[in-house]
C-alpha positions in Angstrom: 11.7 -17.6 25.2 8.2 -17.6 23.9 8.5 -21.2 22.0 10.0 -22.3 25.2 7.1 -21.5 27.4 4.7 -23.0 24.6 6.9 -26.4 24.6 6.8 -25.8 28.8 10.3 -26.1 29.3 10.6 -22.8 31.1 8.4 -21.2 33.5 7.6 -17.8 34.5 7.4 -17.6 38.9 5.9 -21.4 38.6 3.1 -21.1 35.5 3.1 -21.9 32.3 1.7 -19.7 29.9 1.5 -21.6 26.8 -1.9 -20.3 25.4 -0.6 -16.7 26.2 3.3 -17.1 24.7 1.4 -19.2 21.4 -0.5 -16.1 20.5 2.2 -13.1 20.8 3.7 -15.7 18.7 1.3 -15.5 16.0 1.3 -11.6 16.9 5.3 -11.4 15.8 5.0 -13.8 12.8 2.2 -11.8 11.6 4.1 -8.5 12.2 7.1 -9.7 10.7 4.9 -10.9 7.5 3.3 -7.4 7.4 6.8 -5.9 7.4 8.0 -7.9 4.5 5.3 -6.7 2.4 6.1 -3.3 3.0 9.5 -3.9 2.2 11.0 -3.5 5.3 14.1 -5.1 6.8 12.9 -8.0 9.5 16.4 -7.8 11.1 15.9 -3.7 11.6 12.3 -3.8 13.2 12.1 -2.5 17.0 9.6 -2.0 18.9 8.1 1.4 19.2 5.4 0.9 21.6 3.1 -1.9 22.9 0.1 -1.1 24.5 -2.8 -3.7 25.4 -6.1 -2.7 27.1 -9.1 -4.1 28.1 -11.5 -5.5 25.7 -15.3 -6.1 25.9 -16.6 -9.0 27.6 -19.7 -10.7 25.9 -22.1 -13.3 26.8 -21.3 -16.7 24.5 -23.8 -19.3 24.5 -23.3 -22.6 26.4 -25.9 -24.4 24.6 -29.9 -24.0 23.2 -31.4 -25.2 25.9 -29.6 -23.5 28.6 -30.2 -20.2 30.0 -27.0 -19.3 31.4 -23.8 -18.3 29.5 -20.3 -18.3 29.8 -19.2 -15.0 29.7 -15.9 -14.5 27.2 -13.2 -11.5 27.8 -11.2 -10.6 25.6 -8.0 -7.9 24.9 -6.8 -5.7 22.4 -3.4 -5.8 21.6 -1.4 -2.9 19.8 2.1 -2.7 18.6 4.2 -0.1 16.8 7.1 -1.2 15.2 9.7 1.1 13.3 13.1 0.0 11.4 16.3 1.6 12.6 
């Protein structure tokens, strides 16, 4: 479903998510990488808990000579997997 709304072949109540579905992506394939070097079965994993909250939101620079900024959020992400 995820490489589907990253291709935008299916959307989710009219948007496409594609930035969104691209990182959990990475999220998983790093997970599933993590698991293999702890020797655990990729086909066994569930998920134990997922949990994101609010990050910080800091002030990027636009340019030198500009005084404003663009100010970036961002989120932090946490996910507890177990093998059953």
């Amino acid at each position: 479903m995820l490489q589907n709304l990253v291709d935008r072949k299916i959307a989710l109540d009219g948007k496409y998510y594609p930035k969104t579905a691209s990182k959990f992506l990475e999220m998983f394939q790093s997970l599933e990488a993590n698991a293999k070097v702890k020797k655990l079965d990729g086909g066994k994993l569930w998920i134990k808990k997922a949990k994101a909250e609010k990050g910080v939101v800091f002030m990027r620079p636009r340019s030198r000579f500009r005084l404003r900024a663009r100010k970036a959020k961002s989120a932090t992400v946490e996910i507890v997997v177990e093998e059953r």
